[in-house]
N, C-alpha and C positions, 0 to 999 in steps of 0.2 A: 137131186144133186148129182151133177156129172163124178165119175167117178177118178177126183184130180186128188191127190194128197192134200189135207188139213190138218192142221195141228190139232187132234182130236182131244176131247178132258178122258180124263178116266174117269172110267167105270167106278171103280173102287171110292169115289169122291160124291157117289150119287147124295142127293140131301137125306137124313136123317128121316125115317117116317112120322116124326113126330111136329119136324117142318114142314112138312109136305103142303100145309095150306099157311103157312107163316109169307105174312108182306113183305119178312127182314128176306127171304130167301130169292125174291125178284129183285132184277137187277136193278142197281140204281139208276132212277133217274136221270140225273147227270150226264149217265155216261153214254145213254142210247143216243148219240149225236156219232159215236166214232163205231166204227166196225171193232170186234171183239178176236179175229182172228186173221190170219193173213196169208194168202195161195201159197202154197212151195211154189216154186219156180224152177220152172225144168229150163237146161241149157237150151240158148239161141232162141227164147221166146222174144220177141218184139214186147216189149212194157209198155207203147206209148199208147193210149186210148185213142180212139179212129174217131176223126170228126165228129161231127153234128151231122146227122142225115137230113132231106129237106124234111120241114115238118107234115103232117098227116094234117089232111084237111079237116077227116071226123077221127074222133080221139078213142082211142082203146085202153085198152087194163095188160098190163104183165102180170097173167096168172100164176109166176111160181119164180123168184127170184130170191138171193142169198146176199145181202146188203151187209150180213152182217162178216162178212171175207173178206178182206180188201185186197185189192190185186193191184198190178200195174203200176205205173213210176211216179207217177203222181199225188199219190195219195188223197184221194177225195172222198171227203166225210160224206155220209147218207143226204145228210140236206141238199150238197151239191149234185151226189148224182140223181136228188128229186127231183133237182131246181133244170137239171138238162133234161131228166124226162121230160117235165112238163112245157120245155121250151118246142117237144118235139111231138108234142102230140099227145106221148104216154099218160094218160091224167092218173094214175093211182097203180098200186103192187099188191100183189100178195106177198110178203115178207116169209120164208119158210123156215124154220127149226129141224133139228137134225134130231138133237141130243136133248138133256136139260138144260143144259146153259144157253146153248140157242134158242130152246125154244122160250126162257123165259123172258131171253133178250127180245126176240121177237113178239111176243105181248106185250112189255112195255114199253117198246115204238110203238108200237100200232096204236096203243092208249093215248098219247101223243102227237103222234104225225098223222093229218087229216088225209094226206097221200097214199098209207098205208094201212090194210089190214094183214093180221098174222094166222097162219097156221101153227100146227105145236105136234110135233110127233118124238117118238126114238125111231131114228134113220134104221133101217134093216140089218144094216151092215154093222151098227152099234149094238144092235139088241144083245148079239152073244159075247159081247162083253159087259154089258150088264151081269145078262148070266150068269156067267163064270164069277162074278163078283157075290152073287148072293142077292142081287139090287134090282134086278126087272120089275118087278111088280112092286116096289115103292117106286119106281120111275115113273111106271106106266099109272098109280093112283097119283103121282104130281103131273102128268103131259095131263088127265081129265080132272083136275083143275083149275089149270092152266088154258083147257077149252071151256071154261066158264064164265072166264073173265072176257071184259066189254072186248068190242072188235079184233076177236079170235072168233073168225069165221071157218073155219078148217082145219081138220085133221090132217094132217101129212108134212111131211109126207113118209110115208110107210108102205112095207109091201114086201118081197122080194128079189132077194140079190144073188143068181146063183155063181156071177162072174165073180166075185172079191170073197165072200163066204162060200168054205168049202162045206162036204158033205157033215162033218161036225157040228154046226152052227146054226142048221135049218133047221133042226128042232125049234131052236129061239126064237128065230124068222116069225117062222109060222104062228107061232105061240104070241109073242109080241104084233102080227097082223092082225089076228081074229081080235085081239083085244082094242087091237085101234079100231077095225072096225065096229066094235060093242059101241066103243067111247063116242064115234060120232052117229051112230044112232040116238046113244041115250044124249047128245045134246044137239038133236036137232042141225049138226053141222056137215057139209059135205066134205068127202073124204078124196084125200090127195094119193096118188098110188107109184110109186118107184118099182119099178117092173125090170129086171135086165136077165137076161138069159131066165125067165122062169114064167115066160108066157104061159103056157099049158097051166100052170099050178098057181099061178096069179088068176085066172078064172075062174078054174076048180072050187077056190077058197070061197072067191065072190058069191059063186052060184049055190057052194053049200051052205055058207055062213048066214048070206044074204048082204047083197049090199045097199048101203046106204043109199037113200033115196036120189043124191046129187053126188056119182061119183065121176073122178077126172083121172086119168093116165095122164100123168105128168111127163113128159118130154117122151112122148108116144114113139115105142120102137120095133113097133110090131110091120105083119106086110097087109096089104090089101083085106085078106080073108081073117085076120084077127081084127081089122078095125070092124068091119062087117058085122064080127059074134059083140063087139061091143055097140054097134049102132043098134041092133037088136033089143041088146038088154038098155035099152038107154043110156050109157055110159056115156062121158065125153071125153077127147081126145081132145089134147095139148100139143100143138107143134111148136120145135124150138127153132135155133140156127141149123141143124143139122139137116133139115128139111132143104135149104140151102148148099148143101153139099155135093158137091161130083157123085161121087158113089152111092148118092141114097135116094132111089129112083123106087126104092119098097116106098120108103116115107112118101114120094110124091102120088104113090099109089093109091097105099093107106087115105092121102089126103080125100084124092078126087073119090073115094069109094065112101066117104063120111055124109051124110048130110047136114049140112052147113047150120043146121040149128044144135048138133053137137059140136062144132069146132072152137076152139081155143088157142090162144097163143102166148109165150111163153117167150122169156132170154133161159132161164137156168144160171143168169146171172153171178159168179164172172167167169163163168164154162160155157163151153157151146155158142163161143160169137160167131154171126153169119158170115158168109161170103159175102162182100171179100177181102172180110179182114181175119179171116179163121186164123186162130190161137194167139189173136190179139185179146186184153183184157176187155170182157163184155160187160156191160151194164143193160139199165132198161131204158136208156136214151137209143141204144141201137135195134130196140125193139122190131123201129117201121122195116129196117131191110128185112126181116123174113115174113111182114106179113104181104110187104110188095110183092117178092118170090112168092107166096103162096098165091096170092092175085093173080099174077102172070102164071103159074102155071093150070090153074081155075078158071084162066079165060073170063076173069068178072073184072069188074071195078073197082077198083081199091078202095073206095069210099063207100061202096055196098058192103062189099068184106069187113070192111070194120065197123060199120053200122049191128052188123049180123054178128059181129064175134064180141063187141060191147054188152049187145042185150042179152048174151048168150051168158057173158061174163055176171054181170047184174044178176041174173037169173041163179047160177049158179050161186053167189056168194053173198048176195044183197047189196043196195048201194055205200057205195062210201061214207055217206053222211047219216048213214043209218042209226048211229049211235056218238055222241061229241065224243071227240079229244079231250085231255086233261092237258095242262101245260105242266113241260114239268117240272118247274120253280112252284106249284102250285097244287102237284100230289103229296096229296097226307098219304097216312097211314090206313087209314079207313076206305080211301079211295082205291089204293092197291088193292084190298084182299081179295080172296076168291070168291064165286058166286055160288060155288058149288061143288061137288067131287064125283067119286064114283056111287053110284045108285043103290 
């Protein structure tokens, strides 16, 4: 998640450990049709959502996107911004959680919407108010859960904040990282990574802890020579809109210095919309402008790039259909629960 003001829960409200695998504590069904939270809006942003791009001849995945925010003037439910991905190419999302309430929101979409698989983490930048609460580690035994349940394919996203968390709160950080990294070993899921000012020590962690076997830097912001140390370790790299941006000629670096069976691509949806509608409200209908700009700056074909960054995707997360939907006039109780917890 780009780092835009949201109406965050508190810490203090984390669920009960004694809820911690209770169906009552996922979100109702019902309600996963409407976003749960809604952008601040900073003065003189444009609200109005940017066309329809032309559609993508071979169809890709938005690996890391926030459905459940809603942004912009319009108000449009998750169906709707499905129903324009899928007019434009995007056939499916990873839906991503921050906190608990997002992320349980986000598993039961994904239970749901055949469009949509979820990730489930505590965002870096929440972890140390967890803390301070007393409540991390009942968090962190609901986010492993929370990744046991049907089509919650990913951990994340988690990681590393040193831009909004000061020197105070990296204890948490850290501490709240290695344990999501545990989580998606022990369930077999690949792990999402929020990295911002803490390159060096986003490694560090990987390479002592060990990282999961399918890991991904989400909205990749490193230069050339760090994509490199993760082409290495087999890591894959996410590009967003920003890759698209005037000034970020590292990112375009980064990119051409990948090899193309680790790349990925991403909105970070409703942050980080491409050129050239930057700090217009982004979705994953606006997917195709940055994998275009990735294309044209990669001198390939747009149709091969997204052939490559679909299998790549699949690879990563598993197919879509991997697992049914539930409708949700039609989950019980039983259906909800969890599959499993911590080991």
């Amino acid at each position: 998640m780009a780092d835009n003001p949201v109406t965050a829960a508190d810490p203090a409200s984390v669920t009960d450990p004694a809820s911690v695998t209770d169906p009552a504590s996922v979100t109702d069904p019902a309600s996963v049709t409407d976003p749960v939270r809604r952008r601040e809006q900073t003065a003189g942003r444009d609200l109005r959502y940017p066309p329809l791009p032309e559609p993508l001849v071979v169809p890709i995945y938005d690996n890391h996107t926030h459905l459940e925010i809603a942004d912009g003037d319009e108000g449009l439910s998750v169906a709707e911004q499905l129903h324009r991905a899928s007019s434009v190419g995007v056939r499916g999302v990873i839906q991503v959680g921050g906190d608990l309430e997002t992320s349980r929101w986000s598993a039961q979409a994904a239970a749901a919407e055949p469009r949509m698989l979820a990730a489930v983490a505590i965002h870096p930048n929440e972890a140390p108010g967890y803390d301070a609460a007393g409540t991390l580690d009942d968090a962190l035994a609901e986010i492993s859960a929370l990744a046991a349940r049907p089509r919650v394919v990913a951990v994340g996203e988690t990681g590393l904040d040193f831009f909004r968390t000061g020197p105070d709160g990296r204890s948490a950080q850290f501490r709240s990282f290695e344990a999501h990294i545990e989580i998606a070993k022990q369930h077999g899921l690949a792990l999402q990574i929020h990295d911002r000012d803490a390159h060096a020590e986003v490694i560090e962690t990987l390479l002592r802890v060990g990282a999961p076997e399918r890991t991904v830097f989400h909205c990749f912001s490193g230069d050339a020579e760090m994509a490199r140390i993760c082409a290495d370790n087999g890591w894959y790299l996410s590009f967003s809109g920003t890759v698209t941006f005037k000034n970020s000629d590292n990112l375009r670096a980064a990119l051409a210095a990948v090899p193309r069976r680790l790349l990925l691509v991403e909105t970070d949806a409703p942050f980080l919309t491409p050129a050239p509608f930057r700090g217009r409200p982004n979705a994953p209908y606006l997917l195709p402008h940055t994998l275009r700009a990735m294309a044209d700056h990669l001198e390939t074909d747009v149709s091969m790039l997204a052939a490559q960054i679909t299998s790549n995707t699949e690879l990563v997360y598993g197919r879509w259909d991997a697992e049914p939907v539930t409708a949700p006039d039609t989950l019980s109780p039983a259906d909800a629960s969890h599959r499993g917890g911590i080991a």
